[in-house]
Structures are given as structure tokens and as C-alpha cells.
C-alpha positions as CSV (number, residue, x, y, z in Angstrom):
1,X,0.0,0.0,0.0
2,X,1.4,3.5,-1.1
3,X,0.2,6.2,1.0
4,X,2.3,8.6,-0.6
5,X,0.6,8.5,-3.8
6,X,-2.8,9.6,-4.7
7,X,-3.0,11.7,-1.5
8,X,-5.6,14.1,-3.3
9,X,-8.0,11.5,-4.0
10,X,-7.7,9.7,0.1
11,X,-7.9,13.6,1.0
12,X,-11.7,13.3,-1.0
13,X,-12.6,10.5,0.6
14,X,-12.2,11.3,4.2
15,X,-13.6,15.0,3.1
16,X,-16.8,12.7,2.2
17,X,-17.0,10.0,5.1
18,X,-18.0,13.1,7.9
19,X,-20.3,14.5,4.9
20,X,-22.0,11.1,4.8
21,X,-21.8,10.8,8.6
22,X,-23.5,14.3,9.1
23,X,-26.2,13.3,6.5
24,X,-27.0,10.1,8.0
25,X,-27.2,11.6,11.3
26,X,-30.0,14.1,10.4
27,X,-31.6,11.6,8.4
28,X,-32.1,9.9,12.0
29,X,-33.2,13.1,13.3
30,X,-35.6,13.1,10.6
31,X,-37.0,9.5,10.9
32,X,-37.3,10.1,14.8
């Protein structure tokens, strides 16, 4: 595993997990 390239694209994807995480949260809210 090579950490040191494609750092842009990991830097994406952990940018989107909390965006997903936030999302799912108030989507809980919602439901509740």
C-alpha cells in the first residue's frame, strides 16, 4: 500500500466519510 501517492483522491474521501456521517445523522433526526 502507497500512502504517498494519490494523496488528493484519500484527501476526497475522508472530506466525504464526515459529509455522509453528518447526513446520516440528520436523516435519523428526521426519521425520529
Amino acid at each position: 500500500m502507497n500512502f504517498q501517492r494519490g494523496k488528493k483522491h484519500e484527501d476526497l474521501e475522508l472530506n466525504l466519510v464526515p459529509l455522509i456521517d453528518v447526513l446520516l445523522v440528520i436523516i435519523i433526526f428526521l426519521v425520529v
